[in-house]
C-alpha positions as CSV (number, residue, x, y, z in Angstrom):
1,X,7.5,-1.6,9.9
2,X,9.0,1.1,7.4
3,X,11.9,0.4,5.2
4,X,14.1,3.5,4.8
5,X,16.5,1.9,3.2
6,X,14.8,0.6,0.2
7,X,12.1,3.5,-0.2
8,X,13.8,6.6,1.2
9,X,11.5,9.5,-0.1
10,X,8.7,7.5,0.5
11,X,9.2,7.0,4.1
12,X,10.3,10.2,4.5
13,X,7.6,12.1,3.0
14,X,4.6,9.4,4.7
15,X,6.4,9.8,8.2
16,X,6.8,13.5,8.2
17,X,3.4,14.2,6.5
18,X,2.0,12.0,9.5
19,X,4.3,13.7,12.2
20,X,2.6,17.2,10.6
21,X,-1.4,15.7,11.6
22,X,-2.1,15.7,7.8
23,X,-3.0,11.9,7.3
24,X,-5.6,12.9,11.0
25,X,-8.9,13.3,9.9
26,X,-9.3,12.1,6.4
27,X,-10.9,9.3,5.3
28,X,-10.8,6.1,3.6
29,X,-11.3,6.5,-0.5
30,X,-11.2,3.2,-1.7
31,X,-11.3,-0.3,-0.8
32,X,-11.5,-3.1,-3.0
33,X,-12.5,-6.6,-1.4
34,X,-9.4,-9.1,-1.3
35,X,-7.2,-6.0,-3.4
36,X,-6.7,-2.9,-1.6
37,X,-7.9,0.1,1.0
38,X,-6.7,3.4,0.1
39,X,-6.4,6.6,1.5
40,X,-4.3,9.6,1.7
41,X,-6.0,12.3,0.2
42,X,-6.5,15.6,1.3
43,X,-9.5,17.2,2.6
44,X,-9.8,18.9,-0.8
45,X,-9.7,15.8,-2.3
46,X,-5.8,16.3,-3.6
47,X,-2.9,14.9,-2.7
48,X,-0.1,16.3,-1.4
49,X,4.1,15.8,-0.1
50,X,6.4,17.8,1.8
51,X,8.1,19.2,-1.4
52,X,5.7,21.8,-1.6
53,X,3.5,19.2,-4.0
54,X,5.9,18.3,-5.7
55,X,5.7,14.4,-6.9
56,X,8.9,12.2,-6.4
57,X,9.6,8.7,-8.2
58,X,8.5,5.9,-7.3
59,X,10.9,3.6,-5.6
60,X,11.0,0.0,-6.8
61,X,13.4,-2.7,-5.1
62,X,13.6,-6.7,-5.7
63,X,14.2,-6.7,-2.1
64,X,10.6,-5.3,-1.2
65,X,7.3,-6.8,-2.4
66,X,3.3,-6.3,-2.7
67,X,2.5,-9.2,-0.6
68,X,-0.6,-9.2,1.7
69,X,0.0,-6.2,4.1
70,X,1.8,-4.7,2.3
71,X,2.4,-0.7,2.8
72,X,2.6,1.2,-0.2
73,X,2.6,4.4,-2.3
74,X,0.1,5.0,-5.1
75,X,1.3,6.5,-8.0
76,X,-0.1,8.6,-10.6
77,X,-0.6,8.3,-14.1
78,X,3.2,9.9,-14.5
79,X,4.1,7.0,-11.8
80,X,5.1,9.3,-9.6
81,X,4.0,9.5,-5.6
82,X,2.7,11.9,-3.6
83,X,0.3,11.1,-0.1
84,X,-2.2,8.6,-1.1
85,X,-1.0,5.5,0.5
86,X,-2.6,1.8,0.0
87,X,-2.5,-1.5,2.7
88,X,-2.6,-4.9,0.2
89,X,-5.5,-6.6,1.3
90,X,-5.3,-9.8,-0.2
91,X,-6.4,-13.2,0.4
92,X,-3.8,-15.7,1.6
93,X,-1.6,-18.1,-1.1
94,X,-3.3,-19.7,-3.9
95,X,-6.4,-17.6,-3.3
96,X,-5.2,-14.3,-4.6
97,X,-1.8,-16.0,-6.2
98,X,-3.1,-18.0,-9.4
99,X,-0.9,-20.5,-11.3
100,X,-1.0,-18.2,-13.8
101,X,0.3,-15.7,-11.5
102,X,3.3,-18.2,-10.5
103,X,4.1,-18.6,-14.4
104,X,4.3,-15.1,-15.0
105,X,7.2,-14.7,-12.0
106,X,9.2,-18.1,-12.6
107,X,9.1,-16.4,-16.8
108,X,10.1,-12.9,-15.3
109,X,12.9,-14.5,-13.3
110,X,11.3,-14.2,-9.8
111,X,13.5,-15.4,-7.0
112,X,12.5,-19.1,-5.7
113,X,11.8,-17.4,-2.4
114,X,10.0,-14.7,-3.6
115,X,7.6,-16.3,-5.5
116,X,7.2,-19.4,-2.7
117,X,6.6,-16.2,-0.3
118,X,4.1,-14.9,-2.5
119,X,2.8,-18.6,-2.6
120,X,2.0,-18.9,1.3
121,X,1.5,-15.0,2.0
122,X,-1.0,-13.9,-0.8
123,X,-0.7,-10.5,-2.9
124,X,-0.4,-8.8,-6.2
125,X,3.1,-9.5,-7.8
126,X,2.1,-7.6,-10.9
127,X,2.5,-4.1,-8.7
128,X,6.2,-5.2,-8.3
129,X,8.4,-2.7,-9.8
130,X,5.8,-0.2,-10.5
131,X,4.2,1.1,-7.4
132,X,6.6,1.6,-3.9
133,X,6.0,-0.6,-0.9
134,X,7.3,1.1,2.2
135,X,6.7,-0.8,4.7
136,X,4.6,-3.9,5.6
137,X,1.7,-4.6,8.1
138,X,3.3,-6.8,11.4
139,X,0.2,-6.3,13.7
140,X,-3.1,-4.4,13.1
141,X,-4.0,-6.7,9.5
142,X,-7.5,-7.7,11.4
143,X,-8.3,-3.7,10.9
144,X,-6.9,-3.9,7.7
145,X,-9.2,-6.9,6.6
146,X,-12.5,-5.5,8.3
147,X,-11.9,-2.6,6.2
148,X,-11.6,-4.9,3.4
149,X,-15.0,-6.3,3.8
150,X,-16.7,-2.5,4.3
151,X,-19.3,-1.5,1.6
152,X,-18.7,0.5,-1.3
153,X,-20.3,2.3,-4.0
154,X,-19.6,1.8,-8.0
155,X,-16.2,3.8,-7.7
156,X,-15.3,1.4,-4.7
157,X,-15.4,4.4,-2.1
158,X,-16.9,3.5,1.1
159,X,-20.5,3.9,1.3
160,X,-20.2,5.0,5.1
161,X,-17.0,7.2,5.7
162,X,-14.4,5.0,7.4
163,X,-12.0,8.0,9.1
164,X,-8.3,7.9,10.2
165,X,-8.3,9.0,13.9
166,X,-4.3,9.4,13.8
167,X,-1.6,8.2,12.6
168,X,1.7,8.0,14.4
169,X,5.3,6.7,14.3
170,X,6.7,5.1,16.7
171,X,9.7,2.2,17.1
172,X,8.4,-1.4,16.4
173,X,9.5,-4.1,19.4
């Protein structure tokens, strides 16, 4: 499920770039066990938007968080966005959220609900308001968490390419 609302450019740029075939083809770069899978770079190993290149902000909301499935879109060292895209691949509750974690949100203010949600669903509340999520994993997460488990090598790229067939957009019933 995408959230225009919240994380306009974002979805606009990831839908049309994936309408355009450019997401077919290429191939996971990183996956981190219980973090992360990345991908979303081009061929060349670049990154890329439908502004001829050209980066756009990233697009933070308290409405919109990194829990587990989370889709979102990396940002450079400017924090700024382009194609590479990540799935959280967290483990559930208390297994990826710490007590520490929880302290940190109930000192920053978190919503009751939002750090409770973070409490049953798992993920990484510390990418909150840096990095945009666009949209969030409803069906598909067992692909998401096989990925997940894939070996890497010591820059956590997948020793044996792991390649995005397609991606399309469709309406979500």
């Amino acid at each position: 499920v995408l959230f225009p609302d919240e994380a306009p450019q974002a979805v606009q740029n990831f839908t049309t770039l994936a309408g355009q075939g450019f997401y077919n083809g290429l191939t996971v770069t990183r996956v981190e066990k219980d973090f992360v899978v990345e991908a979303g770079q081009g061929a060349d190993g670049r990154d890329t938007t439908i502004w001829n290149g050209s980066r756009y902000p990233a697009e933070t909301t308290d409405s919109l968080h990194h829990y587990s499935g989370a889709l979102c879109m990396g940002t450079d060292a400017s924090g700024e966005c382009a194609s590479v895209f990540y799935v959280m691949q967290t483990l559930p509750g208390d297994q990826s959220v710490t007590q520490e974690l929880v302290d940190q949100m109930n000192s920053a203010g978190y919503r009751a609900e939002v750090v409770s949600a973070y409490q049953t669903a798992g993920g990484a509340p510390y990418l909150d308001y840096t990095d945009t999520v666009l949209g969030q994993v409803y069906e598909g997460m067992d692909v998401v968490d096989a990925i997940g488990q894939t070996a890497v090598d010591e820059n956590q790229k997948p020793r044996e390419d792991i390649t995005i067939n397609s991606v399309s957009i469709t309406q979500y019933e």
